[in-house]
Structures are given as structure tokens and as C-alpha cells.
mmCIF file of the N, C-alpha and C atoms, coordinates in Angstrom:
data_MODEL
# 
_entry.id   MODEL 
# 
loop_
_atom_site.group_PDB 
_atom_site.id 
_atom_site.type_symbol 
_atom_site.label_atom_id 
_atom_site.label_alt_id 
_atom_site.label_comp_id 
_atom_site.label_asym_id 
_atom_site.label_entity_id 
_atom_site.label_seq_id 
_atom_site.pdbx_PDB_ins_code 
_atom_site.Cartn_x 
_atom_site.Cartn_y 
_atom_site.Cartn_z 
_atom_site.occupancy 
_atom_site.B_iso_or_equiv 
_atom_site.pdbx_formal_charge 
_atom_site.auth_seq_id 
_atom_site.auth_comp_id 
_atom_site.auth_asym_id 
_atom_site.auth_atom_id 
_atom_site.pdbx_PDB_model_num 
ATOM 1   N N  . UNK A 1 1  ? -272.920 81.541 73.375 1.00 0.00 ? 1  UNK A N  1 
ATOM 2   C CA . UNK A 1 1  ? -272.384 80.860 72.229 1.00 0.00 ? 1  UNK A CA 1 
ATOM 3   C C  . UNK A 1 1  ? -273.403 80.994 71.097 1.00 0.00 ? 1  UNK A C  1 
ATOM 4   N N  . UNK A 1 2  ? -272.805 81.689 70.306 1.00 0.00 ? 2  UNK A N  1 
ATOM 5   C CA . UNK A 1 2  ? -274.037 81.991 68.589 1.00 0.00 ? 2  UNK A CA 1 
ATOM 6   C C  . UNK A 1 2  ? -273.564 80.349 67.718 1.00 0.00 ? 2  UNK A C  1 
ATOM 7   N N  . UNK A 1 3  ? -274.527 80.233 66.790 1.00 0.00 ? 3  UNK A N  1 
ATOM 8   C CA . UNK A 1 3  ? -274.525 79.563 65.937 1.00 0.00 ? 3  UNK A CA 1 
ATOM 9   C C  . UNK A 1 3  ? -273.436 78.967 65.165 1.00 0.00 ? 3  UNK A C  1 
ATOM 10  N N  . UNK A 1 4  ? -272.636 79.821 65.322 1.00 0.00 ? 4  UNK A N  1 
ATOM 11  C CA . UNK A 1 4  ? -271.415 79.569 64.303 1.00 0.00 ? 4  UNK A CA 1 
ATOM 12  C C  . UNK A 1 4  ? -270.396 79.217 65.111 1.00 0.00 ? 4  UNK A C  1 
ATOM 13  N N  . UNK A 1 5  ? -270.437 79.542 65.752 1.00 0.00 ? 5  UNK A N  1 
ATOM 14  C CA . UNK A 1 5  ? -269.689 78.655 67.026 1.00 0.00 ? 5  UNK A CA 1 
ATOM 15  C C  . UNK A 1 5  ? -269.993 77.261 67.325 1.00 0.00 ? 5  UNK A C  1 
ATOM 16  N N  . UNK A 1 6  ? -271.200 77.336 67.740 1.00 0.00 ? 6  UNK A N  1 
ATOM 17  C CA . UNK A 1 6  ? -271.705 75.650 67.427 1.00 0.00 ? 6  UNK A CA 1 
ATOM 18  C C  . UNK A 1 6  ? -271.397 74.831 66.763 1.00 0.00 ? 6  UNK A C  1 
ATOM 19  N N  . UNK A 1 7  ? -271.822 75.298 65.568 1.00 0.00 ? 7  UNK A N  1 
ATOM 20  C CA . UNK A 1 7  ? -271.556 74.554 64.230 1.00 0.00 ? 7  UNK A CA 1 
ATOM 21  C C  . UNK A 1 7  ? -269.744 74.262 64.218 1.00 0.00 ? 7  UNK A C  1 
ATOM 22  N N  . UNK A 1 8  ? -268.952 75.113 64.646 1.00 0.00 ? 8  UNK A N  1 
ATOM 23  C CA . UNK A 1 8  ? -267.679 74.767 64.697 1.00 0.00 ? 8  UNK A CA 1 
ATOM 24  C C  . UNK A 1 8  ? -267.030 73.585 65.376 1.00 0.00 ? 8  UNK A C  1 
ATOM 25  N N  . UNK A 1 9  ? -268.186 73.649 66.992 1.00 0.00 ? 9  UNK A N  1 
ATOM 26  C CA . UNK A 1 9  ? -267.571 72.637 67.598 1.00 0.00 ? 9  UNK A CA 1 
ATOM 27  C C  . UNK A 1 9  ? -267.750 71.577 67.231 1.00 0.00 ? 9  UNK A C  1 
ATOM 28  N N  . UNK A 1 10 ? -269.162 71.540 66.662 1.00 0.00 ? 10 UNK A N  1 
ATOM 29  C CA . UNK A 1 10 ? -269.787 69.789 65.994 1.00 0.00 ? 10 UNK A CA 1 
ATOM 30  C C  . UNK A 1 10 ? -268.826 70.081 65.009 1.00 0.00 ? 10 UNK A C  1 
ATOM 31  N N  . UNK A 1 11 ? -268.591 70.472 64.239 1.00 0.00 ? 11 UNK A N  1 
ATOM 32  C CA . UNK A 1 11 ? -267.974 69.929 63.304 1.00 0.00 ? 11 UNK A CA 1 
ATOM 33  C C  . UNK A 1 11 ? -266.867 69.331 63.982 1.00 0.00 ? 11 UNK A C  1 
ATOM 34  N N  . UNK A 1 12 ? -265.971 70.088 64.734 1.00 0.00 ? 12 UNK A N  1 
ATOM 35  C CA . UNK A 1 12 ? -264.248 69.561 65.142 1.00 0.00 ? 12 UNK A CA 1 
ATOM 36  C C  . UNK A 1 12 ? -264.886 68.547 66.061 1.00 0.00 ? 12 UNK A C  1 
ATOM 37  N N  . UNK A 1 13 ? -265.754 67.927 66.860 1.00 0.00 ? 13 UNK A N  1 
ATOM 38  C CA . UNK A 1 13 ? -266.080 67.050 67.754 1.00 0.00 ? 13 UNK A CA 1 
ATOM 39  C C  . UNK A 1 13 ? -266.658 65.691 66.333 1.00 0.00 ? 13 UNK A C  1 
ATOM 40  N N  . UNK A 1 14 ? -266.917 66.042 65.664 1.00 0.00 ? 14 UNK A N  1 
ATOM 41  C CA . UNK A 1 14 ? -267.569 64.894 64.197 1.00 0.00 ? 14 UNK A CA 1 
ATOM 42  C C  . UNK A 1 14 ? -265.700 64.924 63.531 1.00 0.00 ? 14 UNK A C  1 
ATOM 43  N N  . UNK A 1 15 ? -265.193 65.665 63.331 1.00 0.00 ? 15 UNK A N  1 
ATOM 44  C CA . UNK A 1 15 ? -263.846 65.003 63.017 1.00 0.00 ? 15 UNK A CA 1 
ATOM 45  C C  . UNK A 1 15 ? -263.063 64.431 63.989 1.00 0.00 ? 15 UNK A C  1 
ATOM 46  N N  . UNK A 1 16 ? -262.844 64.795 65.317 1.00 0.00 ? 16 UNK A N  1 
ATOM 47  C CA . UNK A 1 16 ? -262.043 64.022 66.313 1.00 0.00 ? 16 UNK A CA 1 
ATOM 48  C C  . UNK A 1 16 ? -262.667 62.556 66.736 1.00 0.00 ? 16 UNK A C  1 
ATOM 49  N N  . UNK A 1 17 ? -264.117 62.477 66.577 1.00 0.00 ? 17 UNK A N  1 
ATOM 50  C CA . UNK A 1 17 ? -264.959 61.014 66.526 1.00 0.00 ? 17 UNK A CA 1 
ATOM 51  C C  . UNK A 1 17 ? -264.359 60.333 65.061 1.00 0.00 ? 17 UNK A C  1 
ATOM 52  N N  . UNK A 1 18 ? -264.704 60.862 64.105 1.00 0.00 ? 18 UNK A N  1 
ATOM 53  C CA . UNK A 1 18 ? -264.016 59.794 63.095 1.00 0.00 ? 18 UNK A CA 1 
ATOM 54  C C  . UNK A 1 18 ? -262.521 59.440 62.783 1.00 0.00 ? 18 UNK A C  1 
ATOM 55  N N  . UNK A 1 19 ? -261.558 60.510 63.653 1.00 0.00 ? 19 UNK A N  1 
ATOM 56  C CA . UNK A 1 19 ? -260.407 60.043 63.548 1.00 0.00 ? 19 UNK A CA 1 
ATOM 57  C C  . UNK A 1 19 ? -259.979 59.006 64.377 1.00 0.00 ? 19 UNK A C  1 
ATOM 58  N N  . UNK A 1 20 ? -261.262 59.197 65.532 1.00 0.00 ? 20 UNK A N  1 
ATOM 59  C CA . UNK A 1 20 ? -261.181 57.840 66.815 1.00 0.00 ? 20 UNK A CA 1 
ATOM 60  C C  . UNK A 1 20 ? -261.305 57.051 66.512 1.00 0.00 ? 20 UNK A C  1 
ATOM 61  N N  . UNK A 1 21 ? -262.040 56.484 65.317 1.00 0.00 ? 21 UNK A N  1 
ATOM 62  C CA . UNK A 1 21 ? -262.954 55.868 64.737 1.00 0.00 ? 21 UNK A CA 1 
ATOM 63  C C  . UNK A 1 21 ? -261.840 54.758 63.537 1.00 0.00 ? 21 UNK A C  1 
ATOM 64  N N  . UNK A 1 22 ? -261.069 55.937 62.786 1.00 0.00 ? 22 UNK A N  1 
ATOM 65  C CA . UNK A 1 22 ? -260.522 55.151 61.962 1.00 0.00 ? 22 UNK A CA 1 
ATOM 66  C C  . UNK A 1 22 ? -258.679 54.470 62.948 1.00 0.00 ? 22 UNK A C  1 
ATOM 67  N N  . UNK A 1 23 ? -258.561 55.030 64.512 1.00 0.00 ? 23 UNK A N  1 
ATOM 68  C CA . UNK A 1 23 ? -257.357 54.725 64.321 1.00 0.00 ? 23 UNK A CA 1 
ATOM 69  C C  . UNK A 1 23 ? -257.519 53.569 65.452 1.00 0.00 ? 23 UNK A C  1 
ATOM 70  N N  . UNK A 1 24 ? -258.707 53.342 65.646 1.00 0.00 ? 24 UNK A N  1 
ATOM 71  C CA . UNK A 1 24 ? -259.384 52.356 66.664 1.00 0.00 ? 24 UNK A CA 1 
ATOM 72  C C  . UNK A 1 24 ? -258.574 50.806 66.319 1.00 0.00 ? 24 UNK A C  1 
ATOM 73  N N  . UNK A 1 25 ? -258.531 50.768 65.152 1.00 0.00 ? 25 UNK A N  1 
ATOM 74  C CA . UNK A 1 25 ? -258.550 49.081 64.910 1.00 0.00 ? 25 UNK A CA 1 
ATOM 75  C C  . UNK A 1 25 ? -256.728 48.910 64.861 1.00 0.00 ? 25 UNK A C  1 
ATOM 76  N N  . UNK A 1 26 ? -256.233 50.140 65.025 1.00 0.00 ? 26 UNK A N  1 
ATOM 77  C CA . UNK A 1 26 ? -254.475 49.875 64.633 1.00 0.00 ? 26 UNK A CA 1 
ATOM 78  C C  . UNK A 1 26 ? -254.680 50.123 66.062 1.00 0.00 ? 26 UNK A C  1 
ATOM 79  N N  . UNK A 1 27 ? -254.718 50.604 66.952 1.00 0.00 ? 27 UNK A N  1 
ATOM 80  C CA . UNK A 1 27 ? -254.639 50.982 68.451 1.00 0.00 ? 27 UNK A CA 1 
ATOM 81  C C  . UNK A 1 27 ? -254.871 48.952 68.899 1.00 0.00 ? 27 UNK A C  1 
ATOM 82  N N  . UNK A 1 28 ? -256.092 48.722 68.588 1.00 0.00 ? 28 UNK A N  1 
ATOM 83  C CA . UNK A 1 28 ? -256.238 47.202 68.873 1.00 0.00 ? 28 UNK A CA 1 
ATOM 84  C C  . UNK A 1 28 ? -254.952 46.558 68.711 1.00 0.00 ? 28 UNK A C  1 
ATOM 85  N N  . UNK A 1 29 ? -254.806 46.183 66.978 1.00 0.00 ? 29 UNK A N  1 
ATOM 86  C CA . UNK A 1 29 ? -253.503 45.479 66.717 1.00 0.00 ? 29 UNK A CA 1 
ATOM 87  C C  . UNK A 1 29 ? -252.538 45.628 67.148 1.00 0.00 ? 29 UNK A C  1 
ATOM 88  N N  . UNK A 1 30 ? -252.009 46.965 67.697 1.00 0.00 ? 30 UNK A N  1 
ATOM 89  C CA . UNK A 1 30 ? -250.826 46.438 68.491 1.00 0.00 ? 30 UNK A CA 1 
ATOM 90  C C  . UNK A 1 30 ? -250.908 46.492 69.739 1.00 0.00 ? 30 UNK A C  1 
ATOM 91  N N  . UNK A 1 31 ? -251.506 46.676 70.274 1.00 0.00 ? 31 UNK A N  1 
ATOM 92  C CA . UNK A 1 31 ? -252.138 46.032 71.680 1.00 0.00 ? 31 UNK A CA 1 
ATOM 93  C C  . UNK A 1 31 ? -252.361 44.424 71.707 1.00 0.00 ? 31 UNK A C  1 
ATOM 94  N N  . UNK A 1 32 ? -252.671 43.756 70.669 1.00 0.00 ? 32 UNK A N  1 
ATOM 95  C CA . UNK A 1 32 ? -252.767 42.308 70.441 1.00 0.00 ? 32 UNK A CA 1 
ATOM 96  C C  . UNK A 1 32 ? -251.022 41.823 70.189 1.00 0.00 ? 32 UNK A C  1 
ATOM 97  N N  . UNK A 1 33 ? -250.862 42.206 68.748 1.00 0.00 ? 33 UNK A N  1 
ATOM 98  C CA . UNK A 1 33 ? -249.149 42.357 68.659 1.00 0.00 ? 33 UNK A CA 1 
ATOM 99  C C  . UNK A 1 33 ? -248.417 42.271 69.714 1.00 0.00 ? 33 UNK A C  1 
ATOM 100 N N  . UNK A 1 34 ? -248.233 43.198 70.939 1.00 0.00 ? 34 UNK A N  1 
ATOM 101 C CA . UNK A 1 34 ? -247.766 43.211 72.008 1.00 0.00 ? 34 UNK A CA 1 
ATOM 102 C C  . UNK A 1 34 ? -247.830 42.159 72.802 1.00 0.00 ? 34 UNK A C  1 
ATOM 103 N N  . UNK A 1 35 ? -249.071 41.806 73.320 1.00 0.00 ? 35 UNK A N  1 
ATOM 104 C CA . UNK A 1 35 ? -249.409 40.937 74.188 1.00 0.00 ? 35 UNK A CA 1 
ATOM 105 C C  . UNK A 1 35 ? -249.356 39.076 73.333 1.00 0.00 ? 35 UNK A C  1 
ATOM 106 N N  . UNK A 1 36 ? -249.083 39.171 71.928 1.00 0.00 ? 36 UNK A N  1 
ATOM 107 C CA . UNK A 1 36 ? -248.576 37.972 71.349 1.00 0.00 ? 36 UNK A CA 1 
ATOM 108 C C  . UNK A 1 36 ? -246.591 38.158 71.941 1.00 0.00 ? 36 UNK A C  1 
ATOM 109 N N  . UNK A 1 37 ? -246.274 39.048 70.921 1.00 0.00 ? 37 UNK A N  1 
ATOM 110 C CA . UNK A 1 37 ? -245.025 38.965 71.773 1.00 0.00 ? 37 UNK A CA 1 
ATOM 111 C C  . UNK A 1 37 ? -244.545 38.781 72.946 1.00 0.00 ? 37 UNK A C  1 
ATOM 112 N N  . UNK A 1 38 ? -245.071 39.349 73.602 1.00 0.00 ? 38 UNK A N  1 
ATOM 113 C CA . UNK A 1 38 ? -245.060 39.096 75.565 1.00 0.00 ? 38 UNK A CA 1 
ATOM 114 C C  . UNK A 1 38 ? -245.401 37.510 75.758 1.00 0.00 ? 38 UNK A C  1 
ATOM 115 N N  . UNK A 1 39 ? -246.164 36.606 75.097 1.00 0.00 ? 39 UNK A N  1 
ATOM 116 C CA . UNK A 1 39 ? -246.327 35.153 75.304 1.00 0.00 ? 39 UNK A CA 1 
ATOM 117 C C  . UNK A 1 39 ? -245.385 34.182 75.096 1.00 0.00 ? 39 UNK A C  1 
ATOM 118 N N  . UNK A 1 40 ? -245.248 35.076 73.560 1.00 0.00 ? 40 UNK A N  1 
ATOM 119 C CA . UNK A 1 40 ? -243.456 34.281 72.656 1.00 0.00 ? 40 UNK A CA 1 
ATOM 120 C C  . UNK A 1 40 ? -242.395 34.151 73.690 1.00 0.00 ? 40 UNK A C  1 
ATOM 121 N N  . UNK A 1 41 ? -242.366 35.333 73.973 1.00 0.00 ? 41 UNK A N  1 
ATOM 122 C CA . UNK A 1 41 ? -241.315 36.191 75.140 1.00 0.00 ? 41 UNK A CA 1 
ATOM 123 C C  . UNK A 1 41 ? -241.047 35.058 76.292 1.00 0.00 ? 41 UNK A C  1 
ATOM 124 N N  . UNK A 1 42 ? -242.759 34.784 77.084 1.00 0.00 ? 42 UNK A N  1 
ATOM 125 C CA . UNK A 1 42 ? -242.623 34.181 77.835 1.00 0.00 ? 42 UNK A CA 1 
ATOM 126 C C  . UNK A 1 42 ? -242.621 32.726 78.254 1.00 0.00 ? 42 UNK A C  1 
ATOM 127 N N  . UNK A 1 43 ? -242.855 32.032 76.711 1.00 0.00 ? 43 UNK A N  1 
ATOM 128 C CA . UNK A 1 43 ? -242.453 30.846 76.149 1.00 0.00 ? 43 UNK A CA 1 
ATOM 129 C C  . UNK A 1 43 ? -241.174 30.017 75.991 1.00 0.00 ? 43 UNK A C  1 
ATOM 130 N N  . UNK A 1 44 ? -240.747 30.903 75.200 1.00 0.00 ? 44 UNK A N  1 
ATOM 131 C CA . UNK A 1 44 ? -239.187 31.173 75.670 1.00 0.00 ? 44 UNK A CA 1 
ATOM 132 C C  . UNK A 1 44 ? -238.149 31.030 76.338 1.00 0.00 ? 44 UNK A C  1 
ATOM 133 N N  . UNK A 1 45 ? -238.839 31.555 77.588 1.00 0.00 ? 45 UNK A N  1 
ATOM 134 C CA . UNK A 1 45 ? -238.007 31.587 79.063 1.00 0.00 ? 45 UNK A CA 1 
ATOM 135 C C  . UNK A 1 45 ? -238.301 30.599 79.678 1.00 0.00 ? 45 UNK A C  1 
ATOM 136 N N  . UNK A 1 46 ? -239.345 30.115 79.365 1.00 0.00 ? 46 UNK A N  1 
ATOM 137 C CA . UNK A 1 46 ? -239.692 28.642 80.083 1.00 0.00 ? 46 UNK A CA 1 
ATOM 138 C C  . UNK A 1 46 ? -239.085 27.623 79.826 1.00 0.00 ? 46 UNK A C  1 
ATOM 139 N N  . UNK A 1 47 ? -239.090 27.664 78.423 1.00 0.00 ? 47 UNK A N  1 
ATOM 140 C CA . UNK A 1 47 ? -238.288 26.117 77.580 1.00 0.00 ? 47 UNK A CA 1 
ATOM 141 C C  . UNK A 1 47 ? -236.664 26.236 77.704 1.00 0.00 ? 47 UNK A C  1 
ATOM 142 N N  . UNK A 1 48 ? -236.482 27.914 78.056 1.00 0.00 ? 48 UNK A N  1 
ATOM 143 C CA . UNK A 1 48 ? -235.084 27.854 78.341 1.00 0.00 ? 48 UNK A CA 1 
ATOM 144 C C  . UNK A 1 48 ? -235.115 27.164 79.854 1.00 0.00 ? 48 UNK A C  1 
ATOM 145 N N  . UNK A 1 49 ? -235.602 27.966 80.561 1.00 0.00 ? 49 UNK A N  1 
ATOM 146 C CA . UNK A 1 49 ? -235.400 27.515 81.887 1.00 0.00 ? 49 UNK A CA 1 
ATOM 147 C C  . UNK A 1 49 ? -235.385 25.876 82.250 1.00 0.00 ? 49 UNK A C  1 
ATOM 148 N N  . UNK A 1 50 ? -236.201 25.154 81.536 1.00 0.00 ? 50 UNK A N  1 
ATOM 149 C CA . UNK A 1 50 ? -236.934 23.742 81.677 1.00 0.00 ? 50 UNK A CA 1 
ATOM 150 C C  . UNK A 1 50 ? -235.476 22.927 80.628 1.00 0.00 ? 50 UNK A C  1 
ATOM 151 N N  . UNK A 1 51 ? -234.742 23.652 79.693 1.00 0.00 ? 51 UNK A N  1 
ATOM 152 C CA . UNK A 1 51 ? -233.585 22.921 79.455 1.00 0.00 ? 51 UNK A CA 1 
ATOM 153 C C  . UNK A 1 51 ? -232.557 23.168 80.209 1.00 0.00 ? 51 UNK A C  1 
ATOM 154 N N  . UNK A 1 52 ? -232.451 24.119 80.994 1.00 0.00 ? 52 UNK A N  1 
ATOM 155 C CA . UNK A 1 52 ? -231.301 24.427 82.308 1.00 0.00 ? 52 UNK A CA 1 
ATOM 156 C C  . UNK A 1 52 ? -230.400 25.354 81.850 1.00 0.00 ? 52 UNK A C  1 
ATOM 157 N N  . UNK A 1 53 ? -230.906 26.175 80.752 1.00 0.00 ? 53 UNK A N  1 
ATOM 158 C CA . UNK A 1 53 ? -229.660 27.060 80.146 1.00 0.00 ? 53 UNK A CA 1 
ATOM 159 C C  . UNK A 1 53 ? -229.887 28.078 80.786 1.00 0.00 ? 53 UNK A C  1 
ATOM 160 N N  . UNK A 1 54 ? -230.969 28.359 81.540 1.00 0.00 ? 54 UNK A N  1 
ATOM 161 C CA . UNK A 1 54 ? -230.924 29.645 82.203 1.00 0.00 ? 54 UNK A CA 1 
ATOM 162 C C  . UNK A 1 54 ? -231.514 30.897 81.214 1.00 0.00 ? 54 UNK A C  1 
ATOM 163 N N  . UNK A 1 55 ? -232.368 32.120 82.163 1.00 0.00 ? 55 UNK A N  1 
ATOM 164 C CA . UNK A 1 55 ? -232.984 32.575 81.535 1.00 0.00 ? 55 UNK A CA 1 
ATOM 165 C C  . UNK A 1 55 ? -231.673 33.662 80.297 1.00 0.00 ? 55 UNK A C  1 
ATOM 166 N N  . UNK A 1 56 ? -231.489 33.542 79.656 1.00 0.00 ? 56 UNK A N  1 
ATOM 167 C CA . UNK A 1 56 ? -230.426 33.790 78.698 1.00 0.00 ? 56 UNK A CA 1 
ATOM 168 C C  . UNK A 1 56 ? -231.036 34.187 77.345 1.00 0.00 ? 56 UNK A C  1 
ATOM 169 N N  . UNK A 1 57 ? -230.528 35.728 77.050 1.00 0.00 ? 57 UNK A N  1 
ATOM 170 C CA . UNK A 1 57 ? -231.945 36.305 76.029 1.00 0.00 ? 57 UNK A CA 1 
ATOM 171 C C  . UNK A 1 57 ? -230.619 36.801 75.346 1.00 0.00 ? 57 UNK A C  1 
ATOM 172 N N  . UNK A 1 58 ? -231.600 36.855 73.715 1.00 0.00 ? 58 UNK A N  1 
ATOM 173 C CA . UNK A 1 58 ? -230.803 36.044 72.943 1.00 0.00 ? 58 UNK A CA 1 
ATOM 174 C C  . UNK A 1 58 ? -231.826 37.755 72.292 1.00 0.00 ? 58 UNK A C  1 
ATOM 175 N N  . UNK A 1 59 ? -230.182 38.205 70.819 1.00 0.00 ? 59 UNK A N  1 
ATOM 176 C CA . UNK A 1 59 ? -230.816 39.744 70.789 1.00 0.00 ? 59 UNK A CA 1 
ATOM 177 C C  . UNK A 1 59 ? -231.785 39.759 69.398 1.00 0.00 ? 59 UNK A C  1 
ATOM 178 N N  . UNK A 1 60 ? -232.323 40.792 69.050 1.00 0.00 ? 60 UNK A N  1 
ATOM 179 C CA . UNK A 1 60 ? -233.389 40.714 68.182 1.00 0.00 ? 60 UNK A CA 1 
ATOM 180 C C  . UNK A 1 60 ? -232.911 40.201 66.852 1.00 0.00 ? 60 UNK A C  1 
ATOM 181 N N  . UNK A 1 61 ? -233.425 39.561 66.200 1.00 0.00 ? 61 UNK A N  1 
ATOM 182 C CA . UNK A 1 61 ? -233.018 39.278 64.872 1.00 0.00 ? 61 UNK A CA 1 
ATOM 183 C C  . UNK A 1 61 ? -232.072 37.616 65.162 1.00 0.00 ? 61 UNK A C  1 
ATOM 184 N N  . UNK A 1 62 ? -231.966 37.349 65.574 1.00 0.00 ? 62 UNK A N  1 
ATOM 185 C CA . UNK A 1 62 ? -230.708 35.956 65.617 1.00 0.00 ? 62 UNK A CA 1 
ATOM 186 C C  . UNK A 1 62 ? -231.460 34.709 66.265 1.00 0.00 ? 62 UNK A C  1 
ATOM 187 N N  . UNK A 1 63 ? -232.716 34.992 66.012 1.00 0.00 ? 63 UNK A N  1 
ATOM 188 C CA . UNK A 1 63 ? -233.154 33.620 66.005 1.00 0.00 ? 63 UNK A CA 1 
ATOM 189 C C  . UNK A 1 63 ? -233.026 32.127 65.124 1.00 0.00 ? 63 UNK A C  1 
ATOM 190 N N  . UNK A 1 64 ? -233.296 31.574 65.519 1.00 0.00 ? 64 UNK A N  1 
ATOM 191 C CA . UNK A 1 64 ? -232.317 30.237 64.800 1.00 0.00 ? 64 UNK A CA 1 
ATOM 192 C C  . UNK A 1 64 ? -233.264 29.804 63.383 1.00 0.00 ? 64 UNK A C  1 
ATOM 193 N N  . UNK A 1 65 ? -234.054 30.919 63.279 1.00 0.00 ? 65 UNK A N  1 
ATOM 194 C CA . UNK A 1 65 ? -234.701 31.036 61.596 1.00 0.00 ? 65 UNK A CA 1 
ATOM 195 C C  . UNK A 1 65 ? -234.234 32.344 61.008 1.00 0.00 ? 65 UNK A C  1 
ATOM 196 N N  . UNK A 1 66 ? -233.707 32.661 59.845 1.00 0.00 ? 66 UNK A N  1 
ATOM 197 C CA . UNK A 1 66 ? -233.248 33.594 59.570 1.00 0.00 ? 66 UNK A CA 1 
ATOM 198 C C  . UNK A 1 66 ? -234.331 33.796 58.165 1.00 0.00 ? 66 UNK A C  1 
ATOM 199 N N  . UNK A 1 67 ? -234.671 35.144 58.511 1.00 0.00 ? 67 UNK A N  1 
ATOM 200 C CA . UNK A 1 67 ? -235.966 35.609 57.895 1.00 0.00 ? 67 UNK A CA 1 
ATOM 201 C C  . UNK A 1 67 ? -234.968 36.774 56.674 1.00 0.00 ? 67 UNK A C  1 
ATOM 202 N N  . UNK A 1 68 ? -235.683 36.424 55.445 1.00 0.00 ? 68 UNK A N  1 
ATOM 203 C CA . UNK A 1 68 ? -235.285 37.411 54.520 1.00 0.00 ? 68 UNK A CA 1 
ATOM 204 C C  . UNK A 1 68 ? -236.123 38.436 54.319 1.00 0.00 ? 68 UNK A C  1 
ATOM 205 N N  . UNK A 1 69 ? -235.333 39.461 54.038 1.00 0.00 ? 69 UNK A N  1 
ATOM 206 C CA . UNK A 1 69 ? -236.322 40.396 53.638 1.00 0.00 ? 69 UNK A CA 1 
ATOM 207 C C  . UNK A 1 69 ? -236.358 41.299 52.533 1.00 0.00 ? 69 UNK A C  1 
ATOM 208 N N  . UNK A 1 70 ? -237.791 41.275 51.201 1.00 0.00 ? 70 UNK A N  1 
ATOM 209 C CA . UNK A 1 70 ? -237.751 40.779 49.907 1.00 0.00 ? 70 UNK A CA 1 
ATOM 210 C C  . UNK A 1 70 ? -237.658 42.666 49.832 1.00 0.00 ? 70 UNK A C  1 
ATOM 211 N N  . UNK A 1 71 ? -236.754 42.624 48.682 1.00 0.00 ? 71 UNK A N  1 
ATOM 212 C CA . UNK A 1 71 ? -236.858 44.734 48.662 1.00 0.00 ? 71 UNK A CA 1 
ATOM 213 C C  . UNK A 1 71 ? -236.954 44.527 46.696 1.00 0.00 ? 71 UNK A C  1 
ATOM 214 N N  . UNK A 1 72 ? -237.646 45.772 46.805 1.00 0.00 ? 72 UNK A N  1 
ATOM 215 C CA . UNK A 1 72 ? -237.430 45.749 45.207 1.00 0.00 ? 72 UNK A CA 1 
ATOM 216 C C  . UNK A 1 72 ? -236.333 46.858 44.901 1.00 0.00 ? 72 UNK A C  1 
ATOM 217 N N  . UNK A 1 73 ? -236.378 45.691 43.184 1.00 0.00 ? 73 UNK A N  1 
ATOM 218 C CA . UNK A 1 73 ? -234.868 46.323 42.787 1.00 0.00 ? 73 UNK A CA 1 
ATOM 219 C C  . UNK A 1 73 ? -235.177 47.977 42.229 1.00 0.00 ? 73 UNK A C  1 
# 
């Protein structure tokens, strides 16, 4: 392996580290994201279960808060 070869790999090994680097903290968040939802999720099923309605899942969006969502004109 000559020089310029080298220099090629550090370089592509110094860009695949900083792309690790910058996509590190969104890889976190939804790994957190997830595992919040999965709690909601399993919150849920409890308070259903504990009122006797049975585990009974209810589809995305029709929760008993209805969320707007602001668009520009």
C-alpha cells in the first residue's frame, strides 16, 4: 500500500467517523422516542385493563385530544 492510498483511506475512515458522529444524537432520539412511546403504549393498557374495558386499541390519531396541525398559507 503507497501513500496515496493511505491517505485515501484516512481520509474515507475521518469522513465515515464524522458522519457517525453527526447522526449519533438522532440515532439516540429515537431510540428514546420509541421507548417513551412503548411506556404510553403500556400505560394505556393498564388503565384500560384496571377499568375492565379490556385491552382494546384504539387507532392512531383518535385520541380523545385532537391535535391541530398549524400549515402555512
Amino acid at each position: 500500500m503507497d501513500t496515496t492510498q493511505l491517505q485515501g483511506l484516512i481520509g474515507t475512515l475521518a469522513v465515515l467517523g464524522l458522519l457517525a458522529l453527526v447522526m449519533l444524537p438522532s440515532i439516540i432520539g429515537v431510540a428514546h422516542d420509541r421507548r417513551i412511546d412503548r411506556q404510553l403504549r403500556q400505560a394505556e393498557e393498564r388503565a384500560a385493563a384496571l377499568d375492565g374495558s379490556g385491552p382494546e386499541r384504539r387507532a392512531r390519531g383518535t385520541s380523545a385530544h385532537s391535535h391541530r396541525i398549524a400549515r402555512a398559507a
